[in-house]
Structure formats: C-alpha cells, structure tokens
C-alpha positions, -999 to 999 in steps of 0.1 A, spaced: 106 -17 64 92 -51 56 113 -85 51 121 -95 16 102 -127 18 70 -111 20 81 -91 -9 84 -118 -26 48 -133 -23 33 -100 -40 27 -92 -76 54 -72 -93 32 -47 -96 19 -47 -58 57 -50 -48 66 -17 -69 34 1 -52 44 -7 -17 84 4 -29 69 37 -37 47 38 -9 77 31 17 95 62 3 72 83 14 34 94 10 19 90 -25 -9 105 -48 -34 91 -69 -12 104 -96 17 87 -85 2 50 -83 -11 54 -119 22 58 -130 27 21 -116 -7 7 -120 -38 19 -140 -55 -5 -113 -39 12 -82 -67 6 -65 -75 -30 -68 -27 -34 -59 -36 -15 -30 -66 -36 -15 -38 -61 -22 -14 -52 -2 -39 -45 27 -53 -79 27 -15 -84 28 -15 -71 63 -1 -36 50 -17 -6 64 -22 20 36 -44 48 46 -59 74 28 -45 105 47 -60 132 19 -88 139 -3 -93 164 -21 -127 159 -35 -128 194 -63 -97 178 -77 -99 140 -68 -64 137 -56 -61 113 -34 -28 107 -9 -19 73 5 3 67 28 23 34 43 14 35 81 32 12 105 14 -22 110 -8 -23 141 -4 -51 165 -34 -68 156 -25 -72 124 7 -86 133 -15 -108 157 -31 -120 125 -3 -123 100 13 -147 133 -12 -172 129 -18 -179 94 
C-alpha cells in the first residue's frame, strides 16, 4: 500500500504497527501485542502522513478499533513538499 522507502524511515516498531494495520482493521488489543506504547507508534505514523482513524469505541469495555484509511490529498499535498 505504501513504498518501501517510507517504510524504511519508521521505527521497527511503527513499521510492524502500520503492517498490521494494512491487513486489515485493528483493536486496542491487537497493537499491545506490538507495542505497550501503541498509542504514542500510532501518533507516529500520523505525523508520518498515515491516516489511522479510530472507527470504534467501545467505552463499557475500552476497546478501541483503528483502522488504515487511504491518505487524503492534502496530505499527499503535504508529504510533496517536504
């Protein structure tokens, strides 16, 4: 979905988030597997120019779903000029 070379700039850990996110939506539960800091590897990938949105929330249970959307063109606007 995205070129190797911008694989390549990311963590290891960031790199094996976004992997799992590009298979399909992911929980909470899921990213902890990968990273304890899920969180902080997916406001990395964002500031990447990676659109991960929250597309569930279960607030009795506090699972959370991500999911890998397609970037917008702004973004790729963006990620052009740097």
């Amino acid at each position: 979905m995205f070129a190797v070379e911008e694989r390549r700039r990311l963590s290891a850990q960031c790199a094996a988030v976004l992997a799992r996110l590009e298979c399909g939506p992911a929980t909470n539960r899921d990213l902890a597997l990968i990273s304890l800091k899920y969180t902080s590897r997916i406001s990395d990938l964002r500031q990447a120019g990676y659109n991960v949105q929250v597309i569930a929330r279960n607030a009795r249970t506090g699972l959370t779903t991500y999911q890998l959307k397609p970037a917008t063109q702004p973004i790729l606007q963006l990620l052009a000029g740097l």
